[in-house]
Every structure is written in structure tokens, then in C-alpha cells.
C-alpha positions as CSV (number, residue, x, y, z in Angstrom):
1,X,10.7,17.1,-26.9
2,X,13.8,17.4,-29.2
3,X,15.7,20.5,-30.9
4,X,13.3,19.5,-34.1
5,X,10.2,19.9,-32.5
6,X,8.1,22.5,-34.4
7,X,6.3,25.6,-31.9
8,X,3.0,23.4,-32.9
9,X,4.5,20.1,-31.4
10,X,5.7,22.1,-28.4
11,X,2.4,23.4,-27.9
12,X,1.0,20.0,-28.0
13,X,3.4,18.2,-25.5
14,X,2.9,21.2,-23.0
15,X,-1.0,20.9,-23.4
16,X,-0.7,16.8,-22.2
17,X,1.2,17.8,-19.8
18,X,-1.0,20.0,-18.4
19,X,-4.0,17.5,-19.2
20,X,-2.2,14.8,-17.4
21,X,-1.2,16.9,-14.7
22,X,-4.7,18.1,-13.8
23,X,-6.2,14.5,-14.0
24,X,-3.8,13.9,-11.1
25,X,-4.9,16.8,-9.2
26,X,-8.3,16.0,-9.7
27,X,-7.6,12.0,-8.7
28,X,-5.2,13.4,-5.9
29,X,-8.4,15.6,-4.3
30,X,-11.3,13.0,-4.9
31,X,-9.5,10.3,-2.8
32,X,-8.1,12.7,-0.2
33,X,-11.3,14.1,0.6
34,X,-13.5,11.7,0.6
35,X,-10.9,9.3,2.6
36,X,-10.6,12.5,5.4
37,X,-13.8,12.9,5.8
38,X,-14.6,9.7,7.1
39,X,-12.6,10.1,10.3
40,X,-12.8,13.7,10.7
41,X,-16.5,13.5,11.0
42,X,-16.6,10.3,13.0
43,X,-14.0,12.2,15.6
44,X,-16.4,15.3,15.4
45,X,-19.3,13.4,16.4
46,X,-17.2,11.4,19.2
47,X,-16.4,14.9,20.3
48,X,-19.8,16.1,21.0
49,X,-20.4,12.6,22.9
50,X,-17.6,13.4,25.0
51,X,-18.5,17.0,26.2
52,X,-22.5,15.3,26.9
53,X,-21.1,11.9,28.6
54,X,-22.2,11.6,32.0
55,X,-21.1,8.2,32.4
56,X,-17.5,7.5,33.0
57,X,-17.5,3.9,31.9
58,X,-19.3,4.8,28.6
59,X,-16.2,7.1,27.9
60,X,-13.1,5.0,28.9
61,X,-14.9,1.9,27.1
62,X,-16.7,3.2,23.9
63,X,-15.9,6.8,23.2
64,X,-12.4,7.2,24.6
65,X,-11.3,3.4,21.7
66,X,-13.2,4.9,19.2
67,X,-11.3,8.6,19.2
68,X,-7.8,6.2,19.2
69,X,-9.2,4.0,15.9
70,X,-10.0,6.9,13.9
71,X,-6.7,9.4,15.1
72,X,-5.0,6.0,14.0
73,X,-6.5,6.3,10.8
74,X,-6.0,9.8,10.2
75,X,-2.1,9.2,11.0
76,X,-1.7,6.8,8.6
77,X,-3.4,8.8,6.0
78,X,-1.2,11.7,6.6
79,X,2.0,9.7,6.9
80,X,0.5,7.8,3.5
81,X,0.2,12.0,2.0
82,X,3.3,12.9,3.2
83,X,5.0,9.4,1.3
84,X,3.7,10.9,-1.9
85,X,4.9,14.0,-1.5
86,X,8.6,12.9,-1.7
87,X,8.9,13.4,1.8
88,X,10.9,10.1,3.2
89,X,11.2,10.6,6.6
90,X,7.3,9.5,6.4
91,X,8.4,5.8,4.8
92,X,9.5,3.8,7.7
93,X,13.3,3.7,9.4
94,X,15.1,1.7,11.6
95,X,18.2,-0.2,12.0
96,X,18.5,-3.1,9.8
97,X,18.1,-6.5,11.2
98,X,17.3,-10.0,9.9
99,X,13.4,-11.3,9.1
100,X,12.7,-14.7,8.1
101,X,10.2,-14.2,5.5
102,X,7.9,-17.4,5.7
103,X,6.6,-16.5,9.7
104,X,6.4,-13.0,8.8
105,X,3.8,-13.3,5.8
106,X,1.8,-16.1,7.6
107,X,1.4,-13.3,10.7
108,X,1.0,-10.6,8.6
109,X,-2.0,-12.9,6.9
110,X,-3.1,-13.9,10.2
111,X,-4.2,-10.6,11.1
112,X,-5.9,-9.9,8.0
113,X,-8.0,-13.1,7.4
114,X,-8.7,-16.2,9.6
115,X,-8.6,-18.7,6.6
116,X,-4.9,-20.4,6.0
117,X,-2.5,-19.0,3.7
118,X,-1.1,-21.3,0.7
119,X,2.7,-20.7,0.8
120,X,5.9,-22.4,-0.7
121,X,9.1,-22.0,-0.1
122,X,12.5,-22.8,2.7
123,X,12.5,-20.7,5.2
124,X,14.6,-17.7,4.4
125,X,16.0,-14.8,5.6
126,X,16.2,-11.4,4.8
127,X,18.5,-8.2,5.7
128,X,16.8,-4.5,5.7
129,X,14.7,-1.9,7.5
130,X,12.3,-4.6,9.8
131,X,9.4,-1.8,10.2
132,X,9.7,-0.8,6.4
133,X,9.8,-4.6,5.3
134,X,6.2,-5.5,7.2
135,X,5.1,-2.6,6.0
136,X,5.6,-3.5,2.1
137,X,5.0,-7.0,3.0
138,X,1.3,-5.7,4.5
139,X,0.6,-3.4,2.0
140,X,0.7,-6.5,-0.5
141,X,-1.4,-9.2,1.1
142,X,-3.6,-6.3,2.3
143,X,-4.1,-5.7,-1.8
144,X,-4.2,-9.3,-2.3
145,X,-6.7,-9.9,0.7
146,X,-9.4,-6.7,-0.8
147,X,-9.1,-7.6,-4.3
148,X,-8.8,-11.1,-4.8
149,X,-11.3,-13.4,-4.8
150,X,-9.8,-16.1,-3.4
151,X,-7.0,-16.6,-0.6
152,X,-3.4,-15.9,-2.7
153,X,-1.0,-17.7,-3.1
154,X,2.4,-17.0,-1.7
155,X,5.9,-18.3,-2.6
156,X,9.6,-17.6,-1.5
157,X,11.9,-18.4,-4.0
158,X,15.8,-17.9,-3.1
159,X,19.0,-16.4,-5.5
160,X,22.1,-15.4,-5.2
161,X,22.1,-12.5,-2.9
162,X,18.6,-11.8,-3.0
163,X,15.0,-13.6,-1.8
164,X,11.7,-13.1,-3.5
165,X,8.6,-13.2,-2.6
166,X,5.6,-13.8,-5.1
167,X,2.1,-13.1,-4.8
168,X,-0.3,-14.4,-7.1
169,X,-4.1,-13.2,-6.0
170,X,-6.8,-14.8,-8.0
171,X,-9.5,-12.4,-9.7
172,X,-11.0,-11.0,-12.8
173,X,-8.8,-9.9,-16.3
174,X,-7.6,-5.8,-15.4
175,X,-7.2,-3.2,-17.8
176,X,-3.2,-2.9,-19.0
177,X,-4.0,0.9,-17.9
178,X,-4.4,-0.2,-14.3
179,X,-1.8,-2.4,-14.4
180,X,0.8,0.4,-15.4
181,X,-0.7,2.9,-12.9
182,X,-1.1,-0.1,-9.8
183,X,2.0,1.4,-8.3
184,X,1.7,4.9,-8.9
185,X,0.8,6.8,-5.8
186,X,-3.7,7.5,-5.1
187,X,-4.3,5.5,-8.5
188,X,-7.4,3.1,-7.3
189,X,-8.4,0.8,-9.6
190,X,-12.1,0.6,-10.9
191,X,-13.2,-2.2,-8.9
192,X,-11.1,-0.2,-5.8
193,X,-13.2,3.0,-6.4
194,X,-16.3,1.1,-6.1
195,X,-15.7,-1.5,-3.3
196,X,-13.0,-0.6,-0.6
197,X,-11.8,2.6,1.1
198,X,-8.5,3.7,1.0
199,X,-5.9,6.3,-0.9
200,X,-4.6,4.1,-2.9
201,X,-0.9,4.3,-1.3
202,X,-0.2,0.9,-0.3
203,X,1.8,-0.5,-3.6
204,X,3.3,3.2,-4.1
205,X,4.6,2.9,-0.3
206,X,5.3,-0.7,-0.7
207,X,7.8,-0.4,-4.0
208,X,9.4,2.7,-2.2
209,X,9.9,0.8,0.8
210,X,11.3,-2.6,-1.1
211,X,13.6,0.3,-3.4
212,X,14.5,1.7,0.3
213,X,15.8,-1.7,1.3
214,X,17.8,-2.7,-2.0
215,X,15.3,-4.1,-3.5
216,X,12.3,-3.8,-6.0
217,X,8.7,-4.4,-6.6
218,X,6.8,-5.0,-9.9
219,X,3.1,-5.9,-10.3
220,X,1.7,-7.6,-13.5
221,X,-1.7,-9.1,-14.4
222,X,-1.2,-12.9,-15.5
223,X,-3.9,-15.6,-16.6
224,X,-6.8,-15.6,-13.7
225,X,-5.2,-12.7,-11.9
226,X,-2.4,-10.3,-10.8
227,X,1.3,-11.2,-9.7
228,X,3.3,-8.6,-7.2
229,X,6.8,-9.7,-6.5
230,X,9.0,-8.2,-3.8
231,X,12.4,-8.8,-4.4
232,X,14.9,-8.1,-1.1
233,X,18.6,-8.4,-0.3
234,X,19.1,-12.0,1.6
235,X,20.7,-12.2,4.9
236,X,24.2,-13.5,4.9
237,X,24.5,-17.3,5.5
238,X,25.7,-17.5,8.8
């Protein structure tokens, strides 16, 4: 709004607001609930095993695992909540230390998928938060790994001061609406909604972590897929 706006144009803006404001409340409580509930009930039902168990063994090896996965889960749900919520203490901190890039990815793929990883690129360093940078790192193949439908491919590209790393992850054409929203914090996209769980943090988290550490993040949808790119502060050439 400007000092020309007329009362009627006022009127309109505030009304859009409001609209757009309430279709992120209403976005905000759909995932949240239905994500909690998962593991709340799960944990409630573990619960009621536990107070019946009358076998030791059936509690330290099947019961007593399964309350650790899903209080795991609910952590990183409320650390994910309290992310969006401006509250950074949530987003990852440690000291900053050195990460060559290339090992990292290929481990962080490792645990997500058994198949082999296409990757270019030297082997390069980088310079930030180690905890926050595995995180984003994660949070990107972990996109790449539940959307795509192939393996992605990876490259590290080097410049002057900074190292980036590309992700291209094969799939169908996206909507230029999801595109814009991709990093925007519980946006799930329509094939997200309808195939994989999740609050649809991990880019939001990612880009705040990569902004943490001096760097960015941009997504992008390109011919026969979507593009993320990290970009990081290198580590000084020793």
C-alpha cells in the first residue's frame, strides 16, 4: 500500500491478507495434526503394551526400540515447529569446522538409498556449522530421494570463496506455484500430500541453515525436473 491508496484498495489488500493468512493457518494445522498423530498414537499404544508385558525380553527388544523411534520422530517434529516459528536456537549450532563435501553427500545418500549416487566434482572443502551443514545437505537428497524418480544427480562446482553443490532430481513438470512455495516452511507439494509423510520443513530448515552458514539456497524446476543448489563459504586453501 501507498499514501494513494483509496479506503476501497485498503480494504482490499487487508482482506488478502487475511485470506492468505488463514490459508496458512489452515495448511499450518492439516500437516501438524495429522503428522503428530502418527507417533502420539503409536507411543499410546506402546504404552498400554508396556504396563501388560510380562515378558522382559519382549520389552527391552520390541517395545522399549519402538518408544525411542517414535520420541525420535516427535523431537524432530517439534524442533522442525519450533524452526518455523522464528525460533533459532531450534536450527542446529556448533563450532565451525571444515567438511569435504564429496564423502559427505555420498554418506548422507548411503543411508538413504542402497543404489550409487551419480556425482561430479574435486573434492572440496567447506567452512561452517558441521551439524547444520548435514542437516541441509540431508534435507536435500532426502527431497531428492522421495520425489524423484530416478537417483539425482549431484555436482560440486568450485568459485572464488564459495563451493556449490547442485542437485538435479529427475521427475514430472511442477506447477510454478509449488516451485515459489518449495521453500516456504509446511508447504507440501501435491504429489507430497498424496505420497510421503512429513511437515514439509526440510527445504525451509535447509535454506535457513545454508543462510546460517553464509550461504544460500534456491530451488527451480528445469527440463525433466527440479534443480536445488546450496551455495557455502569454501574452506581456506591450506
Amino acid at each position: 500500500m501507498n499514501g494513494t491508496d483509496t479506503p476501497m484498495d485498503q480494504e482490499a489488500h487487508v482482506e488478502a491478507l487475511a485470506g492468505e493468512l488463514d490459508a496458512i493457518r489452515r495448511r499450518v494445522i492439516n500437516v501438524v495434526g495429522h503428522e503428530l498423530r502418527t507417533p502420539v498414537t503409536t507411543i499410546h499404544g506402546l504404552a498400554g503394551e508396556l504396563s501388560a508385558a510380562e515378558d522382559l525380553a519382549t520389552v527391552r527388544d520390541v517395545i522399549g526400540p519402538a518408544l525411542l523411534r517414535n520420541a525420535a520422530r516427535l523431537t524432530v517434529l517439534l524442533d522442525d515447529l519450533l524452526v518455523a516459528a522464528g525460533i533459532e536456537t531450534a536450527i542446529p549450532v556448533d563450532s565451525p569446522g571444515h567438511l569435504e563435501l564429496a564423502d559427505e553427500v555420498r554418506a548422507i545418500w548411503g543411508d538413504l538409498r542402497s543404489s550409487m549416487l551419480q556425482l561430479d566434482g574435486p573434492p572440496t572443502t567447506v567452512t561452517g556449522p558441521l551439524t547444520g551443514i548435514r542437516r541441509a545437505l540431508r534435507a536435500v537428497l532426502e527431497n531428492a530421494a522421495a520425489y524423484g524418480t530416478s537417483e539425482p544427480e549431484v555436482s560440486i562446482t568450485e568459485d572464488e570463496g564459495t563451493v556449490t553443490v547442485r542437485v538435479f532430481s529427475p521427475g514430472p513438470d511442477i506447477h510454478p506455484e509449488e516451485v515459489r512455495l518449495a521453500t516456504e516452511p509446511f508447504f507440501r507439494g501435491e504429489r507430497a500430500v498424496t505420497s510421503h509423510a512429513g511437515l514439509g520443513m526440510g527445504l525451509s530448515i535447509a535454506k535457513a541453515v545454508a543462510e546460517g552458514a553464509g550461504g544460500t539456497l534456491s530451488f527451480e524446476a528445469t527440463v525433466g525436473g527440479t534443480l536445488t543448489s546450496i551455495v557455502l563459504p569454501r574452506a581456506p586453501i591450506q
